[in-house]
VOGU-3710 file (C-alpha; in Angstrom, 3 decimals, decimal comma):
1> xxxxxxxxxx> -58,197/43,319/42,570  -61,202/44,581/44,246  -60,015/44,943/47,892  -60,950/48,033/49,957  -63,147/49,587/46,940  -67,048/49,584/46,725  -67,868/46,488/44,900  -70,456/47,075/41,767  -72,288/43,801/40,363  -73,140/43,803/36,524
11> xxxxxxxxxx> -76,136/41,780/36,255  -78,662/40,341/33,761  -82,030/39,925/33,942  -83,107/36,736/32,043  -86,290/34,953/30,555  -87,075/31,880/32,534  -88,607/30,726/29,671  -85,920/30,779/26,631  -82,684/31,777/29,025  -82,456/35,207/27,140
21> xxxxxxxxxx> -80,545/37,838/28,763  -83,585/40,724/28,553  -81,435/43,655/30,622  -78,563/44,783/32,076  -77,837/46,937/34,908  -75,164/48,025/37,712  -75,879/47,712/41,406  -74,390/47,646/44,743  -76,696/45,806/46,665  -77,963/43,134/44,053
31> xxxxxxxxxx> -80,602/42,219/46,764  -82,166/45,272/47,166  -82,623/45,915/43,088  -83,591/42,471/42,336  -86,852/43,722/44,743  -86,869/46,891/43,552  -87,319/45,088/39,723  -89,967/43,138/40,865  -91,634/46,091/42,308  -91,550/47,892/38,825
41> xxxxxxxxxx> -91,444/51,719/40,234  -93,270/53,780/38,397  -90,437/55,571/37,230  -88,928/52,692/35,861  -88,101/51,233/32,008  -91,891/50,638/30,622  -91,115/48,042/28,922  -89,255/46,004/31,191  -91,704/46,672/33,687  -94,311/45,367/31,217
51> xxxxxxxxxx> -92,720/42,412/30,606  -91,493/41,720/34,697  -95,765/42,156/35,261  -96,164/39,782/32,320  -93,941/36,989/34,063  -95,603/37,576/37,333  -98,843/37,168/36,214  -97,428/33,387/34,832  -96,245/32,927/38,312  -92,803/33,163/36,835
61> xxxxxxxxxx> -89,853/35,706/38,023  -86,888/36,800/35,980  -83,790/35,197/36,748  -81,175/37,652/38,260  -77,636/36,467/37,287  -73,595/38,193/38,002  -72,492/38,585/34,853  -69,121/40,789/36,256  -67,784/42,649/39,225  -65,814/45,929/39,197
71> xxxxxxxxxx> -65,130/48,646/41,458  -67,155/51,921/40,823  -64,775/53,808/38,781  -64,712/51,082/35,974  -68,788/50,734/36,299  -70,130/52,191/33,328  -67,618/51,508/31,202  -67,798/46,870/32,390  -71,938/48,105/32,365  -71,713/49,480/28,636
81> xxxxxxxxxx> -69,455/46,738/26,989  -72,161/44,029/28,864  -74,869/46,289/27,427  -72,788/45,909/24,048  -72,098/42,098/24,424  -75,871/40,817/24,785  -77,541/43,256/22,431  -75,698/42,113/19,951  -77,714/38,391/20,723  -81,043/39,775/22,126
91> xxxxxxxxxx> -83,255/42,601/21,717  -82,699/44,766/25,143  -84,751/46,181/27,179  -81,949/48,916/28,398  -82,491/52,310/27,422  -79,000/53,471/28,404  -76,630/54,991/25,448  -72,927/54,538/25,539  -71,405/57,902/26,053  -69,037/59,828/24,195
//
């Protein structure tokens, strides 16, 4: 149970145009990095910034979907195993390595 701890959303970025989950982060304010993905900083994953801009430009958004909730302690390990789980059906566009 999740009561009294900071609440982390595992989420999925997916093609509106073949349901494909495309990427998978960690947030705590699913909101604010929905916007901040549709912003594509600068600093940001190149590729899934190319392919966000290639979406907009159709007039199309990704879809941002809970895949999981945790507390922050258990956040990179429920983040890796998602990570795990869809690249074993799609090609990601995460750049994060599970750690030893």
């Amino acid at each position: 149970m999740l009561i009294g701890l900071e609440r982390v959303v595992i989420y999925g970025l997916i093609d509106p145009d073949d349901g494909v989950v495309k990427y998978v982060g960690s947030t705590t304010n699913a909101g604010h990095r929905y916007r901040e993905h549709l912003q594509m900083p600068r600093r940001a994953n190149a590729h899934l910034n190319t392919w966000i801009k290639s979406l907009i430009d159709k007039n199309k958004k990704p879809m941002f979907v809970f895949i999981d909730l945790c507390n922050k302690e258990e956040r990179e390990q429920i983040e890796y195993k998602w990570i795990e789980h869809f690249s074993k059906l799609s090609v990601l566009f995460n750049h994060k390595i599970k750690p030893k």
